[in-house]
BADRENKE-943325 format. One record per residue (C-alpha): x, z, y. Coordinates in steps of 0.25 Angstrom, whole numbers, padded with zeros to 4 digits, always signed. Layout:
XZY...
This chain:
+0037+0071-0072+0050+0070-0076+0054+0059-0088+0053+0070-0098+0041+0073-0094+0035+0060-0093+0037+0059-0107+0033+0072-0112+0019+0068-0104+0021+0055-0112+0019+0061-0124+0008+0071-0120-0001+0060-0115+0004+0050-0127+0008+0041-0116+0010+0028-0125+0018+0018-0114+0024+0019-0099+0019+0009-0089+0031+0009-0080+0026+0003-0066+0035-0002-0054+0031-0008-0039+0037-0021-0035+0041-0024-0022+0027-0030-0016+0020-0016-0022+0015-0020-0034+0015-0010-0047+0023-0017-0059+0024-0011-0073+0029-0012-0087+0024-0003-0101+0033+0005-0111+0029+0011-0123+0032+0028-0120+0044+0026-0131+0051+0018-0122+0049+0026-0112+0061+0039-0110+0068+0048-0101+0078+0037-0100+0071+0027-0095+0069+0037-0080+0083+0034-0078+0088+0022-0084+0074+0014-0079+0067+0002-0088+0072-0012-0085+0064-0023-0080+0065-0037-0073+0064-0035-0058+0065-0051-0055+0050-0050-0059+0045-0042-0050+0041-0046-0035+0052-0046-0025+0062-0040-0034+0074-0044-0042+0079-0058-0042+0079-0062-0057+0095-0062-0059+0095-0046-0055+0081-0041-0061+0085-0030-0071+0080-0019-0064+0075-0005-0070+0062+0004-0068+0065+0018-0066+0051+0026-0070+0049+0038-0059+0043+0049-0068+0036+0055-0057+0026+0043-0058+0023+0043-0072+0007+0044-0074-0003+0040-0085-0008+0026-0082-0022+0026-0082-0026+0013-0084-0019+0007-0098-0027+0009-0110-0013+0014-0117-0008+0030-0114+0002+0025-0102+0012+0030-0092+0014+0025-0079+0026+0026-0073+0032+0022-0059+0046+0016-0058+0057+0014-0048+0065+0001-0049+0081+0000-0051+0092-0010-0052+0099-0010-0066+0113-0011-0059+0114-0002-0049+0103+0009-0052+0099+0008-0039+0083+0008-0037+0078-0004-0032+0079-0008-0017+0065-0017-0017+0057-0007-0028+0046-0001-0018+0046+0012-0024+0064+0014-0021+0058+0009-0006+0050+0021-0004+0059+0031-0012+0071+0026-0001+0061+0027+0010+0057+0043+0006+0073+0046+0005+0075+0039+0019+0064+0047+0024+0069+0060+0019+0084+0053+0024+0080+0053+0039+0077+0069+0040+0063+0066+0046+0056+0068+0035+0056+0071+0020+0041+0066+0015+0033+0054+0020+0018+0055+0014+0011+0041+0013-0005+0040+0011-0010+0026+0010-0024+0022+0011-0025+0011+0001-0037+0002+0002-0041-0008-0009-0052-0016-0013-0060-0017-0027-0068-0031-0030-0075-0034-0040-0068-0048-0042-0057-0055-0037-0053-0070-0038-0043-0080-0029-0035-0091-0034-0026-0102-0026-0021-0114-0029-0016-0128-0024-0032-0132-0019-0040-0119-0019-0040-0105-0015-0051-0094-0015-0051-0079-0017-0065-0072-0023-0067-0057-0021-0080-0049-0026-0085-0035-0024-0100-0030-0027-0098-0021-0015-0095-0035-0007-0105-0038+0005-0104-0052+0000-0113-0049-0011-0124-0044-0006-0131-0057-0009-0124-0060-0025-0133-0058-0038-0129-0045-0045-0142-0043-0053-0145-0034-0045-0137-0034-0032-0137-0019-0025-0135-0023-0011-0124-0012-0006-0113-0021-0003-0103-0016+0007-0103-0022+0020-0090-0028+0027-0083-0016+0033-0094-0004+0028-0087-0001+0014-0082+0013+0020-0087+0025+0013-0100+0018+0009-0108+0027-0002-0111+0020-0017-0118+0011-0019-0113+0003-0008-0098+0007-0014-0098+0004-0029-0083+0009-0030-0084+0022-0030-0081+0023-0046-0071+0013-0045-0064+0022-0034-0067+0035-0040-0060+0030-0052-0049+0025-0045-0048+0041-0040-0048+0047-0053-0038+0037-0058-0027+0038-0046-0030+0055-0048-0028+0052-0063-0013+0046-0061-0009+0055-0050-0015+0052-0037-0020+0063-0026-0035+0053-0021-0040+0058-0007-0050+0049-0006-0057+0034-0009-0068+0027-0003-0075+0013+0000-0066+0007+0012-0072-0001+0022-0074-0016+0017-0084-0022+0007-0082-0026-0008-0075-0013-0013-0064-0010-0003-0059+0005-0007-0050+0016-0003-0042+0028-0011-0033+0036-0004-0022+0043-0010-0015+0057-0005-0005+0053+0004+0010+0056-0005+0027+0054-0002+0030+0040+0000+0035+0036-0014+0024+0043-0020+0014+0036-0012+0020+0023-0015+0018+0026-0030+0004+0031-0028-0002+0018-0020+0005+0010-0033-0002+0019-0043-0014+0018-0033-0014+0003-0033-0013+0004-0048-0025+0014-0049-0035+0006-0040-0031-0008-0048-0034-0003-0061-0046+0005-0060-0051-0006-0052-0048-0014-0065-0056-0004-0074-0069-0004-0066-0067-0021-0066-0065-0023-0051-0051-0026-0044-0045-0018-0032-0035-0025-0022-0026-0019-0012-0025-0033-0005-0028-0030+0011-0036-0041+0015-0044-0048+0003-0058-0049+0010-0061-0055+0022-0069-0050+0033-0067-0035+0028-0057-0023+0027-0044-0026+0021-0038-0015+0012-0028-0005+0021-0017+0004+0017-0018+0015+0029-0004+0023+0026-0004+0038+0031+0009+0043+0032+0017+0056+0035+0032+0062+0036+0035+0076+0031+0045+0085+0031+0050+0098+0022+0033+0099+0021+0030+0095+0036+0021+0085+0039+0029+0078+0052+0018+0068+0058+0008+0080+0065+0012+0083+0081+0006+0085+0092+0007+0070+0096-0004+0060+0096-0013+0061+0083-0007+0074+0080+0005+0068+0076+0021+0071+0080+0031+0064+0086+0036+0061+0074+0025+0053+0068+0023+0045+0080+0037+0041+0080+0032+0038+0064+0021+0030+0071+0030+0023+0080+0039+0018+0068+0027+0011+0061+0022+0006+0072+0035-0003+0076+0037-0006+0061+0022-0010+0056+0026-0024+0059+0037-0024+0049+0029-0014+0039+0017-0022+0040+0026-0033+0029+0027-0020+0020+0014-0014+0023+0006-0025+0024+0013-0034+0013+0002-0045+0011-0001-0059+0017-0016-0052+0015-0012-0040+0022-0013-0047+0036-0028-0051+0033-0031-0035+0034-0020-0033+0046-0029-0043+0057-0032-0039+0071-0044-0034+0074-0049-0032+0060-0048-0019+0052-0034-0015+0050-0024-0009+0059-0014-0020+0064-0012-0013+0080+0000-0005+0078-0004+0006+0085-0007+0022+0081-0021+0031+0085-0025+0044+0079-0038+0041+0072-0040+0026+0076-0038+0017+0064-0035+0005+0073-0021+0009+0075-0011+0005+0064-0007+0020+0065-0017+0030+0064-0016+0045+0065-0026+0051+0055-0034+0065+0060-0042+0070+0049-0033+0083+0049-0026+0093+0059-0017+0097+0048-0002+0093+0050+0000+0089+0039-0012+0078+0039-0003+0073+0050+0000+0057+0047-0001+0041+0052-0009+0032+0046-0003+0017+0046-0014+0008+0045-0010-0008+0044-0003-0006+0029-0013-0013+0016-0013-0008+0002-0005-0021-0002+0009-0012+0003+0018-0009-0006+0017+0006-0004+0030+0009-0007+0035-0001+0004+0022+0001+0015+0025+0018+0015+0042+0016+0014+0039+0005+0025+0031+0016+0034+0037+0026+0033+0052+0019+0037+0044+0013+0049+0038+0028+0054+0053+0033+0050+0059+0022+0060+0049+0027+0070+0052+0042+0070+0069+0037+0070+0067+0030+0081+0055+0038+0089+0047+0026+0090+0036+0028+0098+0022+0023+0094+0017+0021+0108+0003+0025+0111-0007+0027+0102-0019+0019+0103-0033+0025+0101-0042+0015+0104-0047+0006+0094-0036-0005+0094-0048-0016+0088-0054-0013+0102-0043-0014+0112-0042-0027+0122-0033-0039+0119-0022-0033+0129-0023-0018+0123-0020-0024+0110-0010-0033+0113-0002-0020+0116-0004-0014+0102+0005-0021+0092-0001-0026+0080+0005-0026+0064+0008-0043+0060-0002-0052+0057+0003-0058+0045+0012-0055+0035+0022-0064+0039+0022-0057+0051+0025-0044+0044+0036-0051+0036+0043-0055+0051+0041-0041+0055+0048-0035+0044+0059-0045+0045+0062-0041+0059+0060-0024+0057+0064-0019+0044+0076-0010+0048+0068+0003+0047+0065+0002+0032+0078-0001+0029+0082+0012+0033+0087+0020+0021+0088+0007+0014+0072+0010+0012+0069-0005+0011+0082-0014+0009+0083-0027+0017+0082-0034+0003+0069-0027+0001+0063-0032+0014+0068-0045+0015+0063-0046+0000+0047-0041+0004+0050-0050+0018+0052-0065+0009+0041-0060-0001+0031-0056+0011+0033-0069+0015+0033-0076+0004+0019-0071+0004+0015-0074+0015+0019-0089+0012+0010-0090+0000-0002-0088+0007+0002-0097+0019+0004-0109+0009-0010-0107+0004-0022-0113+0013-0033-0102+0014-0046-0106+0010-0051-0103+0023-0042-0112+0029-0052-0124+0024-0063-0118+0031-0056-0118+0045-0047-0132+0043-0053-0143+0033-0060-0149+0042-0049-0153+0051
């Protein structure tokens, strides 16, 4: 819709204020409300001030005026406050120069489309993330100076097989056989099903959801895969959706990777593609179907997943799901089929243009924005620079021998790793001015600010393993 538009559809639909919503530099959705009188075709252009020095990783507080631009193509009705409301996505600007800002997200992945387009070897890059999440029942945790606990609670929990629920049914889901079980084993097919009718309602094309593999409520929804900026707005609105329908059916979802122990984490399997004038480029007649191109794509990633993974995988708790031997892809190697290998080459279709990589190790705690701008700079590096992925690897990487694997690189082990990675290989996403050397140096101190805090802390398991010393 154009900003006339928008409010005509305003009017029709008696739309009472605008909910103008933003994502900061760690990925999180912030907003602010506007009765619709404020709100006119003015405000597209010249933005709507706001104090940037309160937002994570942005402005310093002696240059925080900054703007919000609305995007009309976002505009939606939000389904979830009580008053008639518009939600509208903006892009971030500085008062001074009208320029948009180099650390919002969303100018991160508007630059990285244009340098796509800038290179000649494509025009479209299509994103379609598999966003994993869990919905508990309750949640508590809390830390101070002398104590430290975290409580998690689902009924679905194996844990409770044994707890007085007056009555207790039994059908708990067993660690690691939550996939695709049938009610009444999986109690959330409401809360899912809603989550569907709502994300259709605001605008988002649902294939499929289902129960993922661990206990106590772990769930999937995937979206139809979409342009990279349009992606990025969709996994926000996503995020958005799952939260709060969550909220209306009194449970809590998380995207946190890792928050139980002993179970799957939460992934974010990315399947990508390039196109061009309507062409899909990744199909070929080399391994998996695929052409040259996308295995020079494939070699790109692979040499860069070290430093992506501080992007990708952005979390101190994202390392807990990323452990050898454990569910999750850390060998950075590619196999059709076999999900073991960081890169897998999907084959549920001949068709061409079905044709695509799926990169395994990134979690749902990504800023999207900055996980798929971050891809697609690393497969674009690749394809430059013809790096060769090497051979694939179709045995399953859990199995091989100590020396087989010590030939297979792995993604880091801690988030601190990542950090060092990305210190030392970042020149491919600042091609195009994508990413600025402020923005990464920036996400670099925060990431390991990060990781300090939990460093500080001792773990309560800690007092298991060394009190007695």
């Amino acid at each position: 819709m154009t900003p006339k538009e928008i409010l005509e559809f305003c009017k029709k639909n008696e739309v009472k204020l605008v909910d103008v919503k933003f994502c900061d530099f760690l990925g999180t959705w912030q907003h602010f409300c506007a009765p619709i009188a404020e709100i006119n075709e003015e405000v597209f252009e010249a933005g709507l001030g706001f104090d940037g020095s309160s937002i994570r990783g942005w402005k310093s507080i002696e240059a925080s005026d900054m703007l919000l631009v609305p995007d009309p193509t976002t505009a939606i009705l939000d389904p979830f406050p009580k008053v008639t409301t518009l939600s509208i996505v903006a892009d971030a600007i500085d008062t001074i120069t009208r320029e948009p800002y180099s650390r919002d997200p969303r100018n991160v992945a508007r630059k990285a489309e244009a340098y796509l387009k800038q290179t000649g070897v494509a025009d479209t890059a299509y994103f379609g993330p598999e966003a994993e999440f869990f919905i508990f029942d309750e949640v508590r945790y809390d830390q101070n100076s002398h104590s430290a606990f975290y409580f998690l609670d689902s009924s679905e929990g194996i844990w409770n097989t044994g707890r007085e629920e007056m009555p207790n049914l039994g059908n708990k889901i067993r660690h690691k056989e939550g996939y695709f079980p049938v009610p009444p084993s999986d109690t959330l097919v409401d809360v899912r099903n809603d989550m569907i009718m709502v994300m259709k309602q605001c605008g988002l094309q649902v294939e499929k959801e289902h129960h993922e593999v661990a206990t106590a409520g772990q769930a999937e929804i995937d979206l139809r895969f979409l342009s990279l900026v349009a992606m990025g707005d969709a996994m926000m609105l996503f995020k958005y959706v799952v939260k709060n329908v969550a909220k209306r059916h009194n449970k809590t979802a998380t995207f946190m990777p890792k928050p139980l122990f002993g179970d799957n984490g939460s992934g974010m399997h990315t399947h990508q593609s390039l196109w061009k004038k309507g062409k899909p480029l990744f199909a070929g007649n080399k391994y998996g179907g695929l052409s040259e191109l996308a295995l020079y794509y494939i070699g790109g990633i692979l040499k860069h997943a070290s430093a992506l993974a501080a992007i990708t995988n952005p979390t101190v708790n994202s390392y807990k799901r990323l452990t050898p031997g454990f569910e999750a892809p850390v060998n950075l190697a590619y196999s059709s089929r076999n999900r073991s290998a960081g890169v897998r080459i999907p084959t549920y279709s001949p068709s061409p243009k079905a044709k695509r990589i799926e990169y395994r190790p990134p979690d749902p705690a990504a800023n999207p924005y900055l996980a798929f701008a971050g891809m697609l700079l690393a497969g674009l590096d690749g394809i430059q620079n013809r790096i060769d992925p090497g051979e694939p690897l179709d045995k399953n990487i859990y199995e091989l021998s100590p020396s087989e694997l010590k030939k297979v690189p792995s993604m880091p082990g801690s988030l601190a790793e990542a950090c060092n990675a990305l210190e030392k290989d970042h020149g491919f996403l600042l091609k195009g001015d994508v990413f600025t050397q402020d923005a990464i140096e920036t996400w670099i101190e925060i990431k390991r600010k990060e990781q300090d805090q939990i460093r500080l802390r001792p773990h309560p398991y800690e007092f298991h393993m060394y009190y007695d010393v």
